[in-house]
C-alpha positions as CSV (number, residue, x, y, z in Angstrom):
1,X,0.0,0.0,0.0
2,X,2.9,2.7,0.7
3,X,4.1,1.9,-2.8
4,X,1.0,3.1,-3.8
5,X,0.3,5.7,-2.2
6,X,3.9,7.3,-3.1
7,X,2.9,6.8,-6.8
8,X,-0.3,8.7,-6.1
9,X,2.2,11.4,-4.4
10,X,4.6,11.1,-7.4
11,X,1.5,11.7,-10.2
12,X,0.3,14.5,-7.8
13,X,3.5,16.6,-7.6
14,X,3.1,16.4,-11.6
15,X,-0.1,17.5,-12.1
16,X,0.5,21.5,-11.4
17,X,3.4,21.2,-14.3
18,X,0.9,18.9,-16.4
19,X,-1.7,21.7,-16.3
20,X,0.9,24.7,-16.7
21,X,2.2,23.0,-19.8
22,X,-1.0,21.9,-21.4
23,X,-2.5,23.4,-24.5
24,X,1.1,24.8,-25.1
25,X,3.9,24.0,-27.7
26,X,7.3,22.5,-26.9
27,X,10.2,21.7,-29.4
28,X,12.5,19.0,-28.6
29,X,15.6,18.5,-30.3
30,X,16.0,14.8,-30.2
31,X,20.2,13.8,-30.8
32,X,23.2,11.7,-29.0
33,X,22.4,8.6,-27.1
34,X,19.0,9.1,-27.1
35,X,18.3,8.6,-30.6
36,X,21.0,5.6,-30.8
37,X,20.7,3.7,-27.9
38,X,17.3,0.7,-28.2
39,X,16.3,1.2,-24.5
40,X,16.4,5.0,-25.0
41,X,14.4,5.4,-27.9
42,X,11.7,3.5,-26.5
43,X,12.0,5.6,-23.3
44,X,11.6,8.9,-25.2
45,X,8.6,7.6,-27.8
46,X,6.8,6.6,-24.5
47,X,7.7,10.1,-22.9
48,X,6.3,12.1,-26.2
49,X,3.2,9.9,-26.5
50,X,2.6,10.7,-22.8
51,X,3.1,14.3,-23.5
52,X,0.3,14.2,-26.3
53,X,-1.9,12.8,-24.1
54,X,-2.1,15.5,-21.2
55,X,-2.4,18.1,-24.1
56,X,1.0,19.3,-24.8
57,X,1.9,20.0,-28.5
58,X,5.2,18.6,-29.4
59,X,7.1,19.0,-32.5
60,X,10.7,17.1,-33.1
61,X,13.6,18.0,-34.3
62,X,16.3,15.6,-35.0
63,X,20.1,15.2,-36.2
64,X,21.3,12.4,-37.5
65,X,25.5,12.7,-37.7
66,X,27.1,9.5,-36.1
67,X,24.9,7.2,-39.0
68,X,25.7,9.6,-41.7
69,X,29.1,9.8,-40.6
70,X,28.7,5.7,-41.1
71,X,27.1,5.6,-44.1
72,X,29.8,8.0,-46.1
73,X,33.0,6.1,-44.3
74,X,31.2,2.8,-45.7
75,X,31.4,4.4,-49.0
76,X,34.8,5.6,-48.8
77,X,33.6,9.4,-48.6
78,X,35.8,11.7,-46.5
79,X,33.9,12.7,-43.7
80,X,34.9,16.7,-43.2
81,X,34.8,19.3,-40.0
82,X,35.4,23.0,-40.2
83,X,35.0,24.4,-36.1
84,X,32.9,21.5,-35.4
85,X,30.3,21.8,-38.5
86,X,29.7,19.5,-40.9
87,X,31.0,20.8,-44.3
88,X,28.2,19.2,-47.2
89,X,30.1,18.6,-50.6
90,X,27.5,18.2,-53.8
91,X,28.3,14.7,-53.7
92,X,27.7,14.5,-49.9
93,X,23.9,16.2,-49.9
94,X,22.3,13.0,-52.0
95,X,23.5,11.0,-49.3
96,X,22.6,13.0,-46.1
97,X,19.2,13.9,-47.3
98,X,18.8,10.1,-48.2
99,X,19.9,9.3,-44.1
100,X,18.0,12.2,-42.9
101,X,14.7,12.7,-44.1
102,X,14.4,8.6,-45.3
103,X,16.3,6.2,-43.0
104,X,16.5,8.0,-39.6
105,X,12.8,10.6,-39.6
106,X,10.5,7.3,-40.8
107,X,12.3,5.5,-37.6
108,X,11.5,7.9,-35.8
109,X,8.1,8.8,-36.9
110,X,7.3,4.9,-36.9
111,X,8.5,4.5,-33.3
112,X,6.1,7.5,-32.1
113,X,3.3,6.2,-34.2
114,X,3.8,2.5,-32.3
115,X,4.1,4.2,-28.9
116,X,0.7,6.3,-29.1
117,X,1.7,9.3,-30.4
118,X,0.3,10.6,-34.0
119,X,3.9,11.3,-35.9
120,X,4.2,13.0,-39.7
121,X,7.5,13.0,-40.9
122,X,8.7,15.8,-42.9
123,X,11.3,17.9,-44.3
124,X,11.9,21.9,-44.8
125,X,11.2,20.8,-48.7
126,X,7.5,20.0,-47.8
127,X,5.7,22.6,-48.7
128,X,8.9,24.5,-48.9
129,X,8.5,25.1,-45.1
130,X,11.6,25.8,-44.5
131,X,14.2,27.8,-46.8
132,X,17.8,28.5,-46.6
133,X,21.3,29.9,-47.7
134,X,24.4,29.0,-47.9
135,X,26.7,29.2,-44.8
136,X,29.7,30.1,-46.9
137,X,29.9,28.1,-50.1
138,X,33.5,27.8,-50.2
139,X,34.0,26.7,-47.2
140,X,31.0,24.4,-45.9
141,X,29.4,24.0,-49.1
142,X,26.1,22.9,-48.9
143,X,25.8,23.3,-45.4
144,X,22.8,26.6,-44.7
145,X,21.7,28.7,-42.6
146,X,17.9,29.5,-42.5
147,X,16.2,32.3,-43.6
148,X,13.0,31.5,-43.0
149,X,10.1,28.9,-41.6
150,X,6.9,29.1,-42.8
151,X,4.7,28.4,-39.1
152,X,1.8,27.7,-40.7
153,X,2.9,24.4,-41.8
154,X,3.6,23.6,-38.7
155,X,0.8,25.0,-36.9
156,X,-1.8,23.5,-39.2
157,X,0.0,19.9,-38.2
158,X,-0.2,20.6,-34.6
159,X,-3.5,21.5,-34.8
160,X,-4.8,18.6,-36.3
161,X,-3.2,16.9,-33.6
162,X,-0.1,15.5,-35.3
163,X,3.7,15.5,-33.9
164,X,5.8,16.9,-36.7
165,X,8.6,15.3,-36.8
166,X,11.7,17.4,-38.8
167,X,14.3,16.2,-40.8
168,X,16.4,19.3,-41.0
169,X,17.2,19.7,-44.2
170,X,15.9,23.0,-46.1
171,X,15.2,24.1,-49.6
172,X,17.4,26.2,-51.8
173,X,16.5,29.0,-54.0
174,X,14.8,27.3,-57.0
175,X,13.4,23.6,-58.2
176,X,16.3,22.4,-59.5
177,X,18.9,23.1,-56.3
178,X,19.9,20.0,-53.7
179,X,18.8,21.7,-50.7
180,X,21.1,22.8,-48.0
181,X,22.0,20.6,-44.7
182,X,20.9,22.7,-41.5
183,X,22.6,22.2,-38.3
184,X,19.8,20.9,-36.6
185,X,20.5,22.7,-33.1
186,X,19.6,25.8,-34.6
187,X,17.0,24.3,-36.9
188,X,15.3,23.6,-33.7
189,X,15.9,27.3,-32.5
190,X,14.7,29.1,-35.3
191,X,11.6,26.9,-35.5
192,X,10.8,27.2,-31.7
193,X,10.7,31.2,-32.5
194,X,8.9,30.7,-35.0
195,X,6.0,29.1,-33.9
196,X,6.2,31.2,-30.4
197,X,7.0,27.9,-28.9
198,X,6.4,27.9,-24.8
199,X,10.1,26.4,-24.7
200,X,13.1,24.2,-26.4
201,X,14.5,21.5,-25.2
202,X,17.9,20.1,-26.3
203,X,18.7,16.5,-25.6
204,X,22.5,15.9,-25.1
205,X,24.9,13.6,-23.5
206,X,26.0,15.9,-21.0
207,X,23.9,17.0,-18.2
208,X,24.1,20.3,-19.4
209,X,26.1,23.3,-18.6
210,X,28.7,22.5,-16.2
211,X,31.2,25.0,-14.3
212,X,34.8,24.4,-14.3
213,X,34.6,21.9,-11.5
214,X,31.9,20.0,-13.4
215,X,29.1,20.9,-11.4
216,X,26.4,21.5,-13.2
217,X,24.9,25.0,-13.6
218,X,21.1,24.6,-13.8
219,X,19.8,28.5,-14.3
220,X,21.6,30.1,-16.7
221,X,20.7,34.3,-18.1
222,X,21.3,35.7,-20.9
223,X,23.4,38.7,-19.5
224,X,26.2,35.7,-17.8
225,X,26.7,33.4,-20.9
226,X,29.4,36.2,-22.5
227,X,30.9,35.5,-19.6
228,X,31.3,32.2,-18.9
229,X,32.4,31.6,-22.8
230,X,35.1,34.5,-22.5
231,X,36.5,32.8,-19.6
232,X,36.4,29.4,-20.8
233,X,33.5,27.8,-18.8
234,X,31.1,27.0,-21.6
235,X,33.7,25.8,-24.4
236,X,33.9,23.2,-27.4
237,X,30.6,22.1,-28.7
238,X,28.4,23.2,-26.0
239,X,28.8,27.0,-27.4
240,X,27.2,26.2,-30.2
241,X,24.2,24.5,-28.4
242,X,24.5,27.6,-26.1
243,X,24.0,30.0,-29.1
244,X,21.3,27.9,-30.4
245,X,19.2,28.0,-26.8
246,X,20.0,32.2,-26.8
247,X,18.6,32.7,-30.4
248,X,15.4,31.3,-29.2
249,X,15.2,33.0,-26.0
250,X,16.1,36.2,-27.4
251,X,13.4,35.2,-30.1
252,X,10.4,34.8,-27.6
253,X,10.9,31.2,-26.5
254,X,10.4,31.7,-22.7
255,X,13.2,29.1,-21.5
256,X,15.5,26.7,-23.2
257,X,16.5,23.5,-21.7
258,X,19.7,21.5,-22.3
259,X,18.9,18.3,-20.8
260,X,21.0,14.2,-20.3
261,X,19.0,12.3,-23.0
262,X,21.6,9.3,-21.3
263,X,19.1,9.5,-18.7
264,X,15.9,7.5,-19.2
265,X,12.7,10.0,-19.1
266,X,14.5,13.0,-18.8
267,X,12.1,14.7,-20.0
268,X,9.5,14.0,-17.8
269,X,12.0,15.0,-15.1
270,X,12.8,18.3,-16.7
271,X,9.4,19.3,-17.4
272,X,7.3,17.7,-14.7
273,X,9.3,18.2,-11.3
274,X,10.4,21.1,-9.6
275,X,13.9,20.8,-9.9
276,X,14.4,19.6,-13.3
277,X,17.9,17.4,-14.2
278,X,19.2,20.0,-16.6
279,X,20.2,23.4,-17.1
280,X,17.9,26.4,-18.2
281,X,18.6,29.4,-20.1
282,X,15.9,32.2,-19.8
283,X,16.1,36.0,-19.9
């Protein structure tokens, strides 16, 4: 019976964040171990579907690097890095576009349709929801930065109660161009703006911002991340997830989250209890 009755306490200590967050938009950017590792997947399609069902509209994000990264060594393609991004070669975009928006979004979508959750897999190409320009064509080819998402898209999904779920890969200038491959951090970011999404959530195998003893910082402003990158404390490729979660703060998203997708249900535990696992960034 105490069992019992500390599940009822559990459900109950939920149910004030259940009704704060129902009725409004989250983005998750889904990534790392969490997308790779059998027991985790499951973990997260179960926490989305759950999501759904207490009313919160959720639209997904998703990268996809370690199996393209597979893929092109398996073809004896050079896999190539400039400052940690991905530099897309014509004769690399086939190939990505082929893992992300076929092989790893209709996994996705299929394990979130299994679990309870009503999942459409799509593109920025779809209805050209999504268009973008080049980085710097000489030097990262292929690989874009957005210039604008068309909400409505989205919106008209989430109202008719599906989950989009994003393959981050955005249309070029005219019918005949290959698209460009979007860092799917900030693909996340400028769509969470866009559609004046409640929050972002980045899942990530770190458990979030940590301090130079590895603590880990859970409240982060916008007026201390200069800061802590100037001196060092946020560094490598956490300042590029950092710059992601202050576009869509300073866009309207009311907080980002960078969140241990290692653990299992972290999201539940970042959005439902009152301390969270991860670290927030808010004005």
């Amino acid at each position: 019976m105490q069992k019992k009755i500390e599940t009822a306490k559990t459900l109950m200590d939920a149910f004030p964040f259940i009704k704060r967050f129902s009725g409004e938009t989250i983005v998750v950017k889904y990534g790392g171990a969490a997308q790779i590792d059998p027991t985790l997947k499951e973990k997260f399609a179960t926490d989305i579907a759950l999501m759904c069902l207490v009313g919160i509209k959720v639209v997904i994000v998703h990268g996809g690097g370690k199996k393209i990264n597979e893929i092109l060594e398996k073809l004896n393609i050079e896999v190539n890095f400039i400052d940690g991004q991905r530099v897309t070669r014509p004769e690399d975009m086939e190939i990505i576009e082929m893992v992300l928006s076929g092989s790893v979004n209709k996994e996705i979508t299929a394990l979130l349709n299994h679990s309870g959750a009503k999942a459409m897999g799509i593109s920025g190409k779809d209805a050209l929801f999504m268009k973008a320009e080049a980085k710097d064509s000489e030097k990262f080819g292929l690989t874009g930065n957005i210039v604008s998402v068309d909400a409505d898209v989205i919106k008209r999904l989430l109202n008719d109660k599906f989950t989009p779920v994003i393959a981050p890969i955005a249309s070029g200038g005219s019918s005949g161009h290959p698209g460009y491959n979007i860092n799917a951090d900030f693909a996340a970011s400028y769509i969470a703006k866009s559609i004046n999404a409640r929050k972002v959530i980045f899942l990530t195998d770190t458990a979030g911002v940590l301090d130079k003893g590895s603590n880990l910082l859970s409240t982060l402003k916008l007026d201390n991340i200069n800061t802590l990158i100037e001196n060092g404390t946020i560094s490598g490729g956490m300042i590029p997830k950092v710059n992601a979660c202050l576009e869509a703060v300073e866009g309207g998203v009311r907080k980002a989250h960078i969140i241990d997708g290692r653990i299992e249900h972290s999201l539940l535990l970042e959005l439902f209890t009152s301390d969270g696992i991860g670290t927030v960034i808010k004005k």
